[in-house]
C-alpha positions as CSV (number, residue, x, y, z in Angstrom):
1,X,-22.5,14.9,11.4
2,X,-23.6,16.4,7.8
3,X,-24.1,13.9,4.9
4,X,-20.8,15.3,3.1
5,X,-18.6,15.0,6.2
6,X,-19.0,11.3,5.2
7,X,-17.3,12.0,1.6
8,X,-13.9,11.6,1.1
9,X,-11.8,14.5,1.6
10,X,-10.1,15.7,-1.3
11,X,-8.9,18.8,0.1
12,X,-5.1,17.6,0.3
13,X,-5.7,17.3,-4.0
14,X,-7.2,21.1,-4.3
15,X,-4.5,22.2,-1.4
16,X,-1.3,20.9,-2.7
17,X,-0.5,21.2,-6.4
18,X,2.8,18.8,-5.8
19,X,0.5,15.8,-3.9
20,X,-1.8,16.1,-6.9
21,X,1.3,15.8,-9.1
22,X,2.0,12.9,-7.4
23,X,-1.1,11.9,-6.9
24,X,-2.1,11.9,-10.8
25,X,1.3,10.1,-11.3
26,X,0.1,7.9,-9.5
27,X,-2.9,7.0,-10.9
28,X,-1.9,6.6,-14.3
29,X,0.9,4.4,-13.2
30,X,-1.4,1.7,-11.8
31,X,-3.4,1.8,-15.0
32,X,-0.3,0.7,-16.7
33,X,1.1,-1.8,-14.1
34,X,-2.4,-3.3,-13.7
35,X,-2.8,-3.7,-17.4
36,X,0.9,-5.4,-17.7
37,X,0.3,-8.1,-15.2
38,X,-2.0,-9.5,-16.6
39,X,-0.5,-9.7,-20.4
40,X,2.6,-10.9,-18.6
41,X,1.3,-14.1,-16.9
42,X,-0.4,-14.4,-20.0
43,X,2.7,-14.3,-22.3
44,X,4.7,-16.2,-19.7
45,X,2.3,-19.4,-19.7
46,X,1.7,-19.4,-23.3
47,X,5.6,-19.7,-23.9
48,X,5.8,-22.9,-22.5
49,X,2.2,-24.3,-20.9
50,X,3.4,-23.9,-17.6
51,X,2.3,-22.2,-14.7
52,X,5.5,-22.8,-12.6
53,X,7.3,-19.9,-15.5
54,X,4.5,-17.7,-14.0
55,X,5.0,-18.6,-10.4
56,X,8.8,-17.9,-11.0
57,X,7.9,-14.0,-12.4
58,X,6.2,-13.3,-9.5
59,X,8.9,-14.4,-7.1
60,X,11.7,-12.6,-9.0
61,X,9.0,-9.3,-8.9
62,X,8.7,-9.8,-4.8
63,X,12.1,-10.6,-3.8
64,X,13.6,-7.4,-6.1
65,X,10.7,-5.3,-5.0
66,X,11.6,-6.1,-1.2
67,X,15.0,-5.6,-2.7
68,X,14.4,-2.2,-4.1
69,X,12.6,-1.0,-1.4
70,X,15.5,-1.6,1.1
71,X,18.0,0.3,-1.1
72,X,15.2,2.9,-1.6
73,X,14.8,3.8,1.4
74,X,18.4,4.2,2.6
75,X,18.2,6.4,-0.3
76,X,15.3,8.3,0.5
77,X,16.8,9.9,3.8
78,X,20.3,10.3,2.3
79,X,19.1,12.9,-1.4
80,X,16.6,14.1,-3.0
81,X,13.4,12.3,-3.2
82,X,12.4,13.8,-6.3
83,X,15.2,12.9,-8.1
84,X,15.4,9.3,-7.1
85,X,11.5,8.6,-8.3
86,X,12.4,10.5,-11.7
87,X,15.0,7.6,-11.8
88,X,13.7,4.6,-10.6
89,X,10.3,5.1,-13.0
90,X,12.5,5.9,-15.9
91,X,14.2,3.1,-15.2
92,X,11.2,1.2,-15.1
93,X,9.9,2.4,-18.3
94,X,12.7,1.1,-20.0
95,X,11.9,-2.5,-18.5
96,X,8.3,-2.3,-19.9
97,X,9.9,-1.0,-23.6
98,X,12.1,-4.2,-22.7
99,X,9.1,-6.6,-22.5
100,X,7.6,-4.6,-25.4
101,X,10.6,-5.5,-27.4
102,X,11.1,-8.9,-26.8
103,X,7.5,-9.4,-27.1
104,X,7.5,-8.3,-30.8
105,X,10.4,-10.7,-31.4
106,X,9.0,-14.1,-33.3
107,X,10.3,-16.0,-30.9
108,X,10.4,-14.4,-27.7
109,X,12.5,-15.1,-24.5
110,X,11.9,-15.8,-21.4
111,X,15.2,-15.2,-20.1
112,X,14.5,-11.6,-21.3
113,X,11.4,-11.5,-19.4
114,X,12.8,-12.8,-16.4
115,X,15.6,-9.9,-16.9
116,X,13.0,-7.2,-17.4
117,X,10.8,-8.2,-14.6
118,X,14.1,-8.0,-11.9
119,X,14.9,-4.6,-13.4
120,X,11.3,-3.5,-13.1
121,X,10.9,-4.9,-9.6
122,X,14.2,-3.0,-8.4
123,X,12.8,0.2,-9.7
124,X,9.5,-0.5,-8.3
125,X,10.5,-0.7,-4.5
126,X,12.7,1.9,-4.9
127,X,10.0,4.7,-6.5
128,X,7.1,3.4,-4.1
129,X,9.3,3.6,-0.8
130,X,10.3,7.4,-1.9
131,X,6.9,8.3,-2.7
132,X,5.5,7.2,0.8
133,X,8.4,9.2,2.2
134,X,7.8,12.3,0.2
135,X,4.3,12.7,0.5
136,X,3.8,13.8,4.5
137,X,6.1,17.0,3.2
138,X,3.7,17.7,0.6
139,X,0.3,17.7,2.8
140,X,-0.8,19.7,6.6
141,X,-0.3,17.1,9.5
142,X,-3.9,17.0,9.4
143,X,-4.6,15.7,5.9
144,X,-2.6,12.7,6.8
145,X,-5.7,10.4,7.0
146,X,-7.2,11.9,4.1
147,X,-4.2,11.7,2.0
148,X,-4.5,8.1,2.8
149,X,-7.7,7.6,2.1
150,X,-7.2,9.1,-1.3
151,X,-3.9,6.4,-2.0
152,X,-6.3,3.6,-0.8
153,X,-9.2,4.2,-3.2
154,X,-6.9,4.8,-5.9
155,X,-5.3,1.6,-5.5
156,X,-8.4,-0.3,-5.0
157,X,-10.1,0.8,-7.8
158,X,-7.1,0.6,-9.8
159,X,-6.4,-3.4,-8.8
160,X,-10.2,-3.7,-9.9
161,X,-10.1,-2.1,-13.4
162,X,-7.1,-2.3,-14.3
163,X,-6.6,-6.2,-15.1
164,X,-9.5,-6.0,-17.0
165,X,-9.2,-3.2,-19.2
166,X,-5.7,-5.2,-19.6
167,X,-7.6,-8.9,-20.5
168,X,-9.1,-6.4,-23.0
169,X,-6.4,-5.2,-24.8
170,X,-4.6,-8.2,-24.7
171,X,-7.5,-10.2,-26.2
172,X,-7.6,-7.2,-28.9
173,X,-3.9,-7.0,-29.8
174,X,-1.5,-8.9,-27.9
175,X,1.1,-8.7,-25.0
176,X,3.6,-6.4,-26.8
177,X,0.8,-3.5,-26.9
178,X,0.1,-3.8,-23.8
179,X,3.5,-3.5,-22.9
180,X,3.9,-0.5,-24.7
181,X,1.1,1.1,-22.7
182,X,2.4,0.5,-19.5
183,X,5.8,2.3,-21.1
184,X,3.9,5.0,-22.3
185,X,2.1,5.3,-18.6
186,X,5.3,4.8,-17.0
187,X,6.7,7.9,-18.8
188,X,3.6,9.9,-18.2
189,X,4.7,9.1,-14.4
190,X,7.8,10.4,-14.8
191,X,7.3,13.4,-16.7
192,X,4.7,14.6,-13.6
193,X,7.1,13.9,-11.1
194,X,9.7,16.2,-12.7
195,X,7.4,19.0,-12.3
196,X,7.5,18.8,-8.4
197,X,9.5,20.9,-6.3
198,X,13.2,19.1,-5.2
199,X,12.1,17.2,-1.8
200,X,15.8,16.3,0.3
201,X,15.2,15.0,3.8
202,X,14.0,17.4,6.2
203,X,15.8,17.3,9.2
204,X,14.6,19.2,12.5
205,X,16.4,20.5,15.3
206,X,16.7,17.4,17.5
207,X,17.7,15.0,14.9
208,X,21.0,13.7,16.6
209,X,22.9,13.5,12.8
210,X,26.1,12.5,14.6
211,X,24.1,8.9,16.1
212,X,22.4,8.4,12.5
213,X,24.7,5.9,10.8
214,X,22.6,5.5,7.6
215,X,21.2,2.2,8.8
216,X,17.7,0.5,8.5
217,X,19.0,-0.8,12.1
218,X,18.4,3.1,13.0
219,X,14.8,2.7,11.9
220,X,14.2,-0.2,14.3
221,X,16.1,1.4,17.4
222,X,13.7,4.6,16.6
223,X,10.5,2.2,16.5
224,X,11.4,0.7,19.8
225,X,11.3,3.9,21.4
226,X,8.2,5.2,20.0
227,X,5.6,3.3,21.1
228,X,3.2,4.2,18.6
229,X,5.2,3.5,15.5
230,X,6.7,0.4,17.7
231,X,3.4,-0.8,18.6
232,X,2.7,-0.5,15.0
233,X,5.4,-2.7,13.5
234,X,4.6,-5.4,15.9
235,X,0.7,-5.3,15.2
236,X,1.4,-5.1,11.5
237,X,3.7,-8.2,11.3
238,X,0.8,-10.4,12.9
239,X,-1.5,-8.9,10.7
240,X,0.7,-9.4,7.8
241,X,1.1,-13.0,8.5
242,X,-2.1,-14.1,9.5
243,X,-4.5,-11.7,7.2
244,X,-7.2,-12.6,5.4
245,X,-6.2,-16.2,3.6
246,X,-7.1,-15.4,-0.1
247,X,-4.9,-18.6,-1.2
248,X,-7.5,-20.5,0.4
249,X,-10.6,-19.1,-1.4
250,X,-10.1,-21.9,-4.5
251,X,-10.6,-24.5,-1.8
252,X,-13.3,-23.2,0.6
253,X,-15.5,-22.6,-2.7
254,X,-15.0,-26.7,-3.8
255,X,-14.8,-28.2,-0.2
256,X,-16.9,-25.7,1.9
257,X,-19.3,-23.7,0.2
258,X,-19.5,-26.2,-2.8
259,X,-19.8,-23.3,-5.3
260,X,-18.8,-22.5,-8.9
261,X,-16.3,-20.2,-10.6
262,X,-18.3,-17.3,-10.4
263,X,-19.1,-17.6,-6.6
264,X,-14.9,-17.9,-6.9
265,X,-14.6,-14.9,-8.5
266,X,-17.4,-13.0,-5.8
267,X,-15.0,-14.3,-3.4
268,X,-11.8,-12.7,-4.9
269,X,-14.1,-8.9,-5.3
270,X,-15.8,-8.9,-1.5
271,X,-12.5,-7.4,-0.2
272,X,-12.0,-4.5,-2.4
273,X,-16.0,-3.9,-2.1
274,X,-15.6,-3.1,1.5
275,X,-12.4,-1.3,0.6
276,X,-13.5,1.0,-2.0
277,X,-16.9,2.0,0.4
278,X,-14.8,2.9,3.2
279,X,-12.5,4.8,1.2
280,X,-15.3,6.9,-0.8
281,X,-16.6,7.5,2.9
282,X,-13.7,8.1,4.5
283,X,-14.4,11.9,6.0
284,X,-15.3,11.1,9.3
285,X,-11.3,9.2,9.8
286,X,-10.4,12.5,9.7
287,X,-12.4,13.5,12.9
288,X,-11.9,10.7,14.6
289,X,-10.4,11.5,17.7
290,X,-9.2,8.5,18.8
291,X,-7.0,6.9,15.8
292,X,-5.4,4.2,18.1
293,X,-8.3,3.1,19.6
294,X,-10.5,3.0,16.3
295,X,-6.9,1.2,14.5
296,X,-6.8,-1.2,17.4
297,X,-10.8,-1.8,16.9
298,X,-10.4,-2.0,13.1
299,X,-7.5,-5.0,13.7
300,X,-9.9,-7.1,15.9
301,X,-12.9,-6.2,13.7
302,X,-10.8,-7.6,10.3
303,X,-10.1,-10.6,12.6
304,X,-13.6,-11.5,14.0
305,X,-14.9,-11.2,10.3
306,X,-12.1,-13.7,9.3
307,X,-13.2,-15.9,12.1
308,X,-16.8,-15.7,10.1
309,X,-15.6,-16.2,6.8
310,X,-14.3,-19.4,7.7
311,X,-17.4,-20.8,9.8
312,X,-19.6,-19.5,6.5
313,X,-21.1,-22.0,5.4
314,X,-23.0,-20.3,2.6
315,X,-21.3,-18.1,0.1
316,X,-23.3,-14.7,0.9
317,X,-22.6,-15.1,4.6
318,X,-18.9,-15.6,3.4
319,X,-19.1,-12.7,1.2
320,X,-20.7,-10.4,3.6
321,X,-17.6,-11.2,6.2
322,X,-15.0,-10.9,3.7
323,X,-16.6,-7.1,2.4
324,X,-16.5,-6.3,6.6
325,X,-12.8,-7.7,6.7
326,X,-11.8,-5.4,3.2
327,X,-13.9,-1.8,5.5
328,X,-11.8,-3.3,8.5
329,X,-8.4,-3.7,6.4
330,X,-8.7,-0.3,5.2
331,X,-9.7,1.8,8.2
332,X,-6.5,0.0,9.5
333,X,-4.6,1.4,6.4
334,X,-5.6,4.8,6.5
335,X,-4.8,5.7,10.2
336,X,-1.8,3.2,10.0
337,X,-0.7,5.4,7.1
338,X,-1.1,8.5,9.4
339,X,0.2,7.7,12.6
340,X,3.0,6.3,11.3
341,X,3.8,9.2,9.3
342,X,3.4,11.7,11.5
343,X,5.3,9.8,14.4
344,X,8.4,9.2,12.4
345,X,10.9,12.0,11.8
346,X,11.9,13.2,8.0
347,X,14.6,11.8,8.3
348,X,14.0,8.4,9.3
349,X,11.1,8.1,7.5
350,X,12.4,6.4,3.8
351,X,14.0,3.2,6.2
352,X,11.0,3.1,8.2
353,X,8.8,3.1,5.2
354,X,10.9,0.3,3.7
355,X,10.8,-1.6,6.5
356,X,7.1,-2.0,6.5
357,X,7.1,-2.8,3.0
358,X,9.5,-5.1,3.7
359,X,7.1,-6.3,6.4
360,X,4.5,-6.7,4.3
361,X,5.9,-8.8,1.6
362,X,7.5,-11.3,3.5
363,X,4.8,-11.4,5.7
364,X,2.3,-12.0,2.9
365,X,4.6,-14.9,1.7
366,X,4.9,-16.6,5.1
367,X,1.2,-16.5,5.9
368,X,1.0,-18.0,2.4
369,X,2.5,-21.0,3.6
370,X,1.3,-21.2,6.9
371,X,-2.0,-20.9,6.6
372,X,-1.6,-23.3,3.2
373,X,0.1,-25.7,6.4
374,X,-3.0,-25.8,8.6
375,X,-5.3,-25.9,6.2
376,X,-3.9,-29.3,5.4
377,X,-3.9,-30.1,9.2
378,X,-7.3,-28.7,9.6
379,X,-9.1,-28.0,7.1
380,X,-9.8,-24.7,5.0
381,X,-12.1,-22.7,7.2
382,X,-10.1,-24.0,10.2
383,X,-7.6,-22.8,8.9
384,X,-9.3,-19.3,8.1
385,X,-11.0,-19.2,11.6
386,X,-7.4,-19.4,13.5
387,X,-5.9,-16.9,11.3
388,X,-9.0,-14.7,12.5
389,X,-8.3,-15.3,15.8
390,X,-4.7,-14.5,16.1
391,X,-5.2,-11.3,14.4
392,X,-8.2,-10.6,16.8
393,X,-5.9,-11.8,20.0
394,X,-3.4,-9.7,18.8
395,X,-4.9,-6.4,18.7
396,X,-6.1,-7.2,22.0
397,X,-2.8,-8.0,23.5
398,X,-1.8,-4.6,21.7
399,X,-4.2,-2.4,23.3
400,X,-3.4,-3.9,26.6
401,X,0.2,-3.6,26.6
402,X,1.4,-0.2,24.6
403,X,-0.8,2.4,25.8
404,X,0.8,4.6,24.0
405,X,-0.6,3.2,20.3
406,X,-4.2,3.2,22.1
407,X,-3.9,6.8,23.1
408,X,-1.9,7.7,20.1
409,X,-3.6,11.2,18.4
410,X,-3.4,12.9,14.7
411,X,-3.7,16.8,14.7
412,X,-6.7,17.8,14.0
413,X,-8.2,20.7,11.1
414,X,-9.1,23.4,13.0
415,X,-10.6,25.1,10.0
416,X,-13.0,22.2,9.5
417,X,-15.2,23.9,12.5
418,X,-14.5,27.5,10.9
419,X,-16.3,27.2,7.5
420,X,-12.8,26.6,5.7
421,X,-11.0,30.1,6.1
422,X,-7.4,30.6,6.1
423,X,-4.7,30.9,3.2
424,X,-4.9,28.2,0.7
425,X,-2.5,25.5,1.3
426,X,-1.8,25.6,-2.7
427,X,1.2,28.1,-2.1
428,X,4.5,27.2,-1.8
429,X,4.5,29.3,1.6
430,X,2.2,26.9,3.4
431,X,4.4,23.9,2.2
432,X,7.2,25.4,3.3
433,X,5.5,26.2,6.9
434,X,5.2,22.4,7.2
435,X,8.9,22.6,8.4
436,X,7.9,24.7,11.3
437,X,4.7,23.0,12.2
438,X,4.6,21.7,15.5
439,X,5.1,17.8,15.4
440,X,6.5,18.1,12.2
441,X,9.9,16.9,13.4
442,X,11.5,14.9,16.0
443,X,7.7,13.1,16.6
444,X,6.9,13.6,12.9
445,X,7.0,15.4,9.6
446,X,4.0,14.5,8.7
447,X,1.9,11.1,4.7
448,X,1.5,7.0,-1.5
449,X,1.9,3.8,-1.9
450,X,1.6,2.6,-5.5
């Protein structure tokens, strides 16, 4: 394997001029977002010293993201995708200049905020569930893992930089600037997304309209057939629940590893390391020819090095595990990103999107508690090392039963062996030809998050 085969693959971004649309959208909008979150916990708790205000934004931000995303994607295989993410981030916008305004005010409200962050969250779910449903139309069926790859740096590095070029500003000039940054951003969004071509649900010949009732209830009948999308959903809601227990990391640092803020703060960083160097090397996922088998390895990997973060009793072992569990996470990402994708049909693919958001948020919130729970039973790392174990067992149990996820396959780029010939992908005639591409209905379509 050549040294640059290791490199992420960008060719989806010179290919496609709508994915780098997107993709550039994208990236400015998690600049903004990033930067607001942190002003806004910041305004929040200075209003009234309490951290309980903050804990009640971010529940109104989860439950109208789920929210959103829900709508969104009954929305997302019913019109046009384009047209419903112009909406949803204008709308959002128009929350931050919201925050903006009431920020500006002398005595600002909290009511207002709580108003604002609602409308935002609803907007939210419903422009990130269309945008994971529009992008598969936008790449080849074989870019699918590096399409993913790229979404999964972004986001990284964007969670990493973001909140601090945010604390930055804030410290400079206050929330309300920083508010109207994220408006600006959010505008920027918007204005790129216009420029795409309209994307309305693809449907292929043996989509059975007459059956489809519109429901996320059609999503889950689909999933139950497909093994490999079913398999998927059932892997991904242990995982979800039982991940890596970041609510823990306060306590593992003062009980466990007897450590200091800044070993806390190492602690919060080691998963997005391991993240952000799979991503940047991220190449060979799209030779792999085995994506079920290396997902399913990936799931007990991110489990066996959560096992080791909670027997750690130093804070480099613990550090090393968690940067093993963030490569683990990710490779699970990506080629969850792709197999799903390219096994669900156009026009199925908005609800089923939504429905693993859906998974993803609740399940975060539940394995909140429940690994809060046995921690108190047990103790931290206990807690940490069963957590590791079910997520382990479970990919285990996984491979075992649905053959069809271990033996599931991505199409592969036939080009990638023949020195990169063919037409460039850039024209609106290759796009088009994803229509026509075997797979690329019925067992898929074809990949952002964000």
């Amino acid at each position: 394997m050549r040294a640059r085969d290791l490199l992420i693959d960008i060719t989806p971004l010179r290919d496609s001029r709508d994915f780098r649309a997107i993709f550039i959208a994208r990236v400015v909008s998690l600049f903004g977002l990033g930067m607001a979150t942190v002003a806004l916990a910041k305004q929040v708790y200075d209003l009234n010293q309490s951290s309980l205000d903050v804990a009640v934004v971010s529940m109104i931000m989860s439950i109208t993201v789920l929210l959103g995303s829900l709508w969104g994607g009954w929305m997302a295989d019913r019109t046009d995708r384009r047209t419903l993410i112009v909406c949803a981030r204008a709308a959002a916008a128009l929350a931050f200049a919201g925050l903006a305004f009431n920020a500006y005010l002398p005595d600002p409200s909290l009511w207002t905020i709580y108003l604002c962050v609602a409308w935002d969250g609803l907007a939210t779910g419903v422009s990130v569930t269309a945008l994971m449903a529009v992008a598969p139309t936008l790449v080849r069926p074989e870019q699918l893992p590096a399409a993913g790859a790229l979404i999964s740096l972004t986001g990284e590095i964007g969670s990493i930089t973001a909140p601090l070029l945010g604390g930055v500003l804030l410290g400079l000039t206050g929330p309300g600037a920083v508010f109207v940054f994220a408006a600006f951003t959010t505008a920027v969004t918007t204005l790129l997304i216009t420029r795409i071509r309209p994307l309305p649900p693809v449907r292929g010949e043996d989509d059975d309209e007459e059956r489809d009732s519109g429901s996320v209830l059609v999503a889950f009948r689909y999933a139950a057939r497909d093994k490999v999308v079913g398999g998927l959903l059932v892997l991904g809601g242990v995982m979800a629940v039982f991940s890596v227990p970041v609510v823990l990391f306060p306590e593992m640092v003062d009980k466990q590893l007897g450590g200091s803020e800044v070993m806390l703060g190492a602690l919060y960083t080691a998963p997005a390391v391991g993240a952000v160097a799979v991503s940047a090397t991220s190449g060979w996922l799209n030779r792999a020819a085995r994506p079920g088998r290396l997902l399913l390895a990936a799931g007990f990997v991110g489990g066996a090095s959560t096992i080791g973060f909670g027997l750690s009793g130093h804070v480099a072992l613990a550090f090393v595990m968690l940067v093993v569990g963030g490569a683990a996470g990710t490779v699970y990402e990506i080629l969850e990103y792709a197999l799903v994708q390219h096994n669900t049909p156009d026009r199925l693919r908005g609800r089923m999107v939504s429905v693993i958001t859906a998974q993803g948020t609740t399940g975060g919130v539940a394995g909140d508690a429940e690994v809060a729970a046995l921690a108190r039973w047990f103790s931290p790392g206990g807690a940490a090392v069963i957590n590791g174990a079910v997520c382990a067992g479970a990919a285990l149990l996984v491979a075992a039963l649905i053959p069809g996820l271990r033996k599931a396959t991505l199409p592969v780029d036939e080009e990638d062996d023949e020195s990169a010939g063919g037409p460039p992908a850039d024209a609106e005639p290759a796009l088009a030809d994803l229509g026509s591409t075997p797979g690329a209905h019925g067992a898929a379509a074809a990949p952002a998050a964000g």
